[in-house]
N, C-alpha and C positions, 0 to 999 in steps of 0.2 A: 181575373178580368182580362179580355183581350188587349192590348197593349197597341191600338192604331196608331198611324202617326200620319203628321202630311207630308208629301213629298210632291213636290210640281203642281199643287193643287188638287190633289187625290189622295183619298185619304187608304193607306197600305198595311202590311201585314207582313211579319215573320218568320219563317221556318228556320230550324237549326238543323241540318240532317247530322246524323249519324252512320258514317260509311268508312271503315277500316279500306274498302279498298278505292281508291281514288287517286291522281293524279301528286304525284308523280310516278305509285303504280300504274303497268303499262297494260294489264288484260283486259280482257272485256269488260269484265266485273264494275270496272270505274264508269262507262258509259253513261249506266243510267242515273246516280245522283248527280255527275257533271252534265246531261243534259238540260236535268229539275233544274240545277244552278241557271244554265243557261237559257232557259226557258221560263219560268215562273216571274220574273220581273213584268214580263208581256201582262200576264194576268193578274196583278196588283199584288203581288210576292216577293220579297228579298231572301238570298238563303245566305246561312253562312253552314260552313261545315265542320263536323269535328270528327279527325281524322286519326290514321298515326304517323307521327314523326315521322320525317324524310330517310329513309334506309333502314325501316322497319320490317321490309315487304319485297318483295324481287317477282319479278322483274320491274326495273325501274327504265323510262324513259322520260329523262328534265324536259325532255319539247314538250311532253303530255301539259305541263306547269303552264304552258302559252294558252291552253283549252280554257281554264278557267277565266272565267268574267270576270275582267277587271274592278276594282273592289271589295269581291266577295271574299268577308272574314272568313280566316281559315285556323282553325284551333286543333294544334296538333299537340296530343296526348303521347309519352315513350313506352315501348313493348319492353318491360322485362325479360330478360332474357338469360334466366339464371344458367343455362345448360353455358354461354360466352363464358360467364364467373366459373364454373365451374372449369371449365377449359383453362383458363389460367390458371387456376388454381395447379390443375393436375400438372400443366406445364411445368408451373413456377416451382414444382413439389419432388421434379426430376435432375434440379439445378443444385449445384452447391456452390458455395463463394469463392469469389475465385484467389489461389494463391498468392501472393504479394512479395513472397521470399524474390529471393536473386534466382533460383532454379526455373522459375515458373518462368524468363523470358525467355525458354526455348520450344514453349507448348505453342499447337498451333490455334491458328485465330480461330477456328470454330470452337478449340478448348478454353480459349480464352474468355469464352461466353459464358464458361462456369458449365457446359454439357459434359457429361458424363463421357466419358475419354477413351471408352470400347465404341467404338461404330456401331459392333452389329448388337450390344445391348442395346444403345440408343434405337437404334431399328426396330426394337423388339420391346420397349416400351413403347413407340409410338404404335406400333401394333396391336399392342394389352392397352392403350388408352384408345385407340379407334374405334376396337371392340366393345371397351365400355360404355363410350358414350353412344355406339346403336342399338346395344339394349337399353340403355335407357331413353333413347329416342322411340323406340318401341312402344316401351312400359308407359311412358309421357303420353305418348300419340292414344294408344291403345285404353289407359287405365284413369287417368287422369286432368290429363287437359279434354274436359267437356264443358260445353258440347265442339268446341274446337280449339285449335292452340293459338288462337287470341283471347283466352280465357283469361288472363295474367294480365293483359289490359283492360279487363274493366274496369277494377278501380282508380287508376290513373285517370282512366276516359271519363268517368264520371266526377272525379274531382276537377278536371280540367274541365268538364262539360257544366258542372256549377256555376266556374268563374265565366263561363261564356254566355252562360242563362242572363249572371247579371250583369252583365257588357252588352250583351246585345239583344236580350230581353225578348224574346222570340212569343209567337203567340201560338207555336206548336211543336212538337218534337217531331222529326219523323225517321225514321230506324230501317235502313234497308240492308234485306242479310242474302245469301249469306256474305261475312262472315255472321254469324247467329248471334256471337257474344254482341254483336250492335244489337240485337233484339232487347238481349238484355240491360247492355248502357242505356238502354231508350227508355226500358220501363224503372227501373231505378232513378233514372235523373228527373221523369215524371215524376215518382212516388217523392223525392225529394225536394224538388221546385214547387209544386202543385201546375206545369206546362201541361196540357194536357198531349198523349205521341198517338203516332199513326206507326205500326207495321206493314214495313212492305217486305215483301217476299218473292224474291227471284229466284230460287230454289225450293225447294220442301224443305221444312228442318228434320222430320224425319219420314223417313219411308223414301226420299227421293234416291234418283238412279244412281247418284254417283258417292250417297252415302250406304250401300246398303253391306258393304264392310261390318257395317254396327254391329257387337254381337245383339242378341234379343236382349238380356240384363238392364245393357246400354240403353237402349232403344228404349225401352220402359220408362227409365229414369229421364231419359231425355224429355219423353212425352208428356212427366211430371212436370219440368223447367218449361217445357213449351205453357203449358195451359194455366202456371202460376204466375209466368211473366207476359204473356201476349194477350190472357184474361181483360188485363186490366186496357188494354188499347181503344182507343176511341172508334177507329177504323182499322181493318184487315183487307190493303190490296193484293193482290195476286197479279201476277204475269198471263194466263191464259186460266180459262174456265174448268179445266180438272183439275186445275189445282186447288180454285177457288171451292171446289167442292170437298176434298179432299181435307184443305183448312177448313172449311164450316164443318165440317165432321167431326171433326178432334177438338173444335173448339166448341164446343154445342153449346154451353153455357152464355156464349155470346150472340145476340141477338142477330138473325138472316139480314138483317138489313145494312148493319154493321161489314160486308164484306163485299168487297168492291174486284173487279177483275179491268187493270192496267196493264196492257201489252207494254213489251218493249219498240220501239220502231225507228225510223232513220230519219234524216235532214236532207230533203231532195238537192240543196248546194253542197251538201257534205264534202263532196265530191271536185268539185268546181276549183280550179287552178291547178288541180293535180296532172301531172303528166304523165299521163303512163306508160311503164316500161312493158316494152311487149319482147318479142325473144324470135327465132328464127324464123323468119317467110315460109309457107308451107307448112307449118310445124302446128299443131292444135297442143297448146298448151293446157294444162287442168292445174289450176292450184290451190292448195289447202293452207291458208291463213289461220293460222292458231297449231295449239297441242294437243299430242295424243297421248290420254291416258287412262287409266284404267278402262270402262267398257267402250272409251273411244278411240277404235281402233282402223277397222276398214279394211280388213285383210282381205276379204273376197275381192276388192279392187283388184291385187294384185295374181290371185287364181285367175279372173276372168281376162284382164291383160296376159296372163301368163297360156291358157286356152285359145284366144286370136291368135297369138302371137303361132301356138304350132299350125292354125290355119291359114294365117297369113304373114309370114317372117318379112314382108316389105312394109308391114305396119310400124316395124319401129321405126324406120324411117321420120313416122309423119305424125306421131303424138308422143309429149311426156307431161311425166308428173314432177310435181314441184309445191313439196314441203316448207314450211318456213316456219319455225317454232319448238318447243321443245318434243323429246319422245321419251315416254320412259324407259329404262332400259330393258325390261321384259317385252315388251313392244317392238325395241329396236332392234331386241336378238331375233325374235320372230320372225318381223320382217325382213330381214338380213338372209333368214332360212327362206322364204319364201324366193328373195331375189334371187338365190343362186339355185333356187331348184326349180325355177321357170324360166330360168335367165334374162331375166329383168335389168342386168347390168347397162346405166346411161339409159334407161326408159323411167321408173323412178330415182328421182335426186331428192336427198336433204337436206339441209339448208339448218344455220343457227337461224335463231329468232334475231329479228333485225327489228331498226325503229320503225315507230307509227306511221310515220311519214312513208318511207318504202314501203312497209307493208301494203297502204292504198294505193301504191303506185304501181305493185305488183297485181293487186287485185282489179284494178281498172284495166288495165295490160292485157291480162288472161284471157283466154279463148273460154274456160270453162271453169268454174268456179266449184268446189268441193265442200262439201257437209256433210260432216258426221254425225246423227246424232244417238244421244247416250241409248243405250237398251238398258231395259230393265220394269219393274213392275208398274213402275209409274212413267212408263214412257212418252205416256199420252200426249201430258201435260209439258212436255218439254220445247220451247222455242228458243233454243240461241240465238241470243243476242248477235250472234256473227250474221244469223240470217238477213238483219235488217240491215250491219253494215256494206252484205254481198249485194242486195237490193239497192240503195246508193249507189255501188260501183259500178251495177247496169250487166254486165257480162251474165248469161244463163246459170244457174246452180244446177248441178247434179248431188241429187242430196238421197243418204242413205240414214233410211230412218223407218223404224213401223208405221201404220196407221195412227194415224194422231193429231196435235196442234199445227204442230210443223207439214208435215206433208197436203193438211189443208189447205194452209196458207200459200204453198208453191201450186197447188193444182189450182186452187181458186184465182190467183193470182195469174196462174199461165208463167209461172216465171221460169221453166227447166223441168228436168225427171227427177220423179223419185222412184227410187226402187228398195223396196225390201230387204234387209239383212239378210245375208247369204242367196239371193236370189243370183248366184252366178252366170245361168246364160241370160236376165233377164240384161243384165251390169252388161253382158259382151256384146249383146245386141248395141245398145246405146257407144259403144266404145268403137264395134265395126262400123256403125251408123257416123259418128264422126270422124273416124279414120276414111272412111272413103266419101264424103259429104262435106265434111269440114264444119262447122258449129253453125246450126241455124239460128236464125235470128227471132227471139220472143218477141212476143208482142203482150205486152204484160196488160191486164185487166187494171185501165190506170184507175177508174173509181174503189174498184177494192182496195188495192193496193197506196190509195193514196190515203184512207182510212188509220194507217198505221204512220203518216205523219207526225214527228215527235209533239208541235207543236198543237195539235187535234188534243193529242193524248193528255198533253202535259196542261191544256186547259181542263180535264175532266176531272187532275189532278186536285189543281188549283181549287175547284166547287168541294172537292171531297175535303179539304183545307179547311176551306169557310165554312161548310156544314158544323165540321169540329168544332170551329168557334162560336159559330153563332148557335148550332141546336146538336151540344153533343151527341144525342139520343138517336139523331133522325139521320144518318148520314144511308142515303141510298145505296143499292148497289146497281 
């Protein structure tokens, strides 16, 4: 039975989301259940959340902890982490006790730890255990932790997600992945409360761009745990409309009606009080907010700066780039080759990942704003989350991405260019265009655009809620 209650004289309703990544996690990823947080109160919703533990997860930023709505319960579940156990173990395994005799006070204090009392064996054990434990980081990533390595938390999360069912007695589950093992906390702690859950899906679970590593094996088996545990869901939202298609396909079993398509979007105050850091007079800056990894990469940026640059050498002068976030390091060797063989040296910079707070202060600052997005099969359907945060911070996007979700939304919008993956002179035109112009000014299509207002969205949310409860069968899409 729904579990109403009154509050101010209005009679309200429950959600428990389910989101391994979230606050004090610093990525994107935490966005969108701390927006639901912040947002569903408006439309007769309280959420609490159940997370994991604080230093489960990296990158971590504590100011992220101020985002959340004050009172909203927060139930955090601990990650297993057998590979730590194991690490001591090996440690504790290379140690022997230490001497006690009269002789033993002339060893020294690193010996005194009870380390093995050769250097370069100790060397060379830590080397044979470094080893070991990337094969079996491998073999874990590779063979066993599926469908990802928040596998080990699920049943923590669902024992902990019991005791929060009957604390705070929720009158829906809702599950947003990736990570995917939320998929699975959510139908589980269903099948075991009788709550009825909602999936949401910001990614694909499979087939998506930045899983496509999966061998096929994988992939099969995965597509078995999608359609045994997400079957069972009241509702199936999606981020953008090929996805929404793509999940009604795989899940065919579950009725059209059942699948709903909820963009991500932004907070037009998001923004508001930030001060932004801008950088040299003269100087068109371009900066990329977030990581590059796997198929998001953006090396032809640095061919087509590398091509101006032999046409016109006073261009560096007057534009750079600027990185802020991780890189992997196949990536960074890359581009590292690329920098010195167009001589990019002080035109592109990197930069650590820095807090949330800088980050928007860097992104409001900017002349031009940068987007990568993923390639791959299912491109279509991909809209980062960054997009909606670059949108808030006002400054144009240049954004590299096929025909798809995303590049709709920037052309419809009027918000910046996009250009096509490898399209190099299409990239040098836009790059001479602002090196000798300087950044023009959008004029963004504010009706479209304002359609992606969190709070628009996060009421659409709200109705897909209540449908659950009141007519689980009939929820629209």
């Amino acid at each position: 039975m729904p579990n109403n209650y009154i509050m101010n004289g209005n009679t309200r309703r429950r959600v428990l989301i389910v989101a391994a990544e979230f606050p004090p996690v610093k990525g994107i990823g935490r966005m969108r259940p701390l927006k639901f947080c912040q947002h569903l109160p408006t439309f007769g919703w309280d959420a609490a959340v159940l997370t994991l533990s604080q230093g489960d997860m990296d990158p971590v930023d504590l100011n992220t902890l101020d985002e959340i709505p004050e009172g909203t319960p927060i139930y955090r579940a601990k990650l297993p982490k057998p590979k730590d156990r194991l690490v001591r173990f090996l440690k504790g395994s290379k140690q022997k006790p230490v001497d006690a005799s009269p002789a033993a006070s002339s060893i020294t204090t690193e010996n005194s730890a009870g380390f093995n009392q050769n250097p370069s064996s100790h060397g060379r054990l830590r080397t044979i255990l470094g080893s070991m434990l990337g094969v079996i980081d491998r073999i874990a990533h590779r063979y066993l932790l599926i469908p990802d390595d928040l596998i080990l938390w699920s049943s923590p999360a669902v024992k902990v997600g019991e005791a929060a069912v009957r604390d705070f007695q929720p009158d829906v589950i809702l599950a947003t992945a990736p990570y995917f093992t939320d998929l699975i906390v959510g139908a589980r702690l269903s099948q075991k409360t009788g709550v009825p859950w909602v999936a949401d899906y910001r990614d694909l679970w499979t087939g998506d761009v930045l899983r496509e590593w999966v061998p096929p094996w994988r992939r099969r088996l995965e597509i078995l745990l999608e359609r045994h545990y997400v079957s069972t869901a009241s509702a199936v939202i999606t981020v953008s409309e090929p996805k929404t298609r793509v999940v009604r396909e795989r899940l065919s079993l579950l009725a059209e009606e059942r699948f709903v398509t909820i963009t991500n979007g932004y907070d037009p105050e998001e923004f508001d009080g930030v001060i932004a850091e801008g950088g040299e007079p003269d100087m068109v800056r371009v900066v990329y907010a977030g990581r590059l990894f796997k198929n998001r990469r953006g090396y032809e940026l640095l061919e087509a700066m590398g091509g101006l640059l032999r046409e016109n050498p006073k261009a560096r002068q007057r534009i750079r780039f600027e990185y802020y976030g991780g890189v992997t390091p196949e990536i960074s060797a890359r581009m590292s080759e690329l920098i010195a063989e167009h001589e990019l040296e002080g035109v592109f910079n990197f930069f650590p990942d820095v807090p949330y707070a800088r980050s928007k202060a860097l992104q409001k600052g900017a002349d031009v704003l940068l987007l990568i997005v993923d390639g791959g099969a299912t491109t279509s359907g991909v809209i980062p989350g960054k997009l909606f945060e670059y949108i808030a911070a006002g400054p144009p996007i240049l954004c590299l991405a096929l025909e798809g979700a995303t590049s709709e939304i920037i052309e419809r919008g009027r918000l910046g260019w996009i250009i096509p993956p490898g399209d190099i002179l299409s990239l040098k035109t836009v790059l001479q265009n602002l090196v000798e112009n300087g950044t023009r000014l959008c004029s963004p299509d504010s009706d479209f655009v304002g359609g992606f207002e969190r709070r628009k969205l996060v009421q659409r949310l709200a109705e897909v809620l209540n449908q659950v409860v009141d007519e689980p069968t009939s929820v629209q899409g």
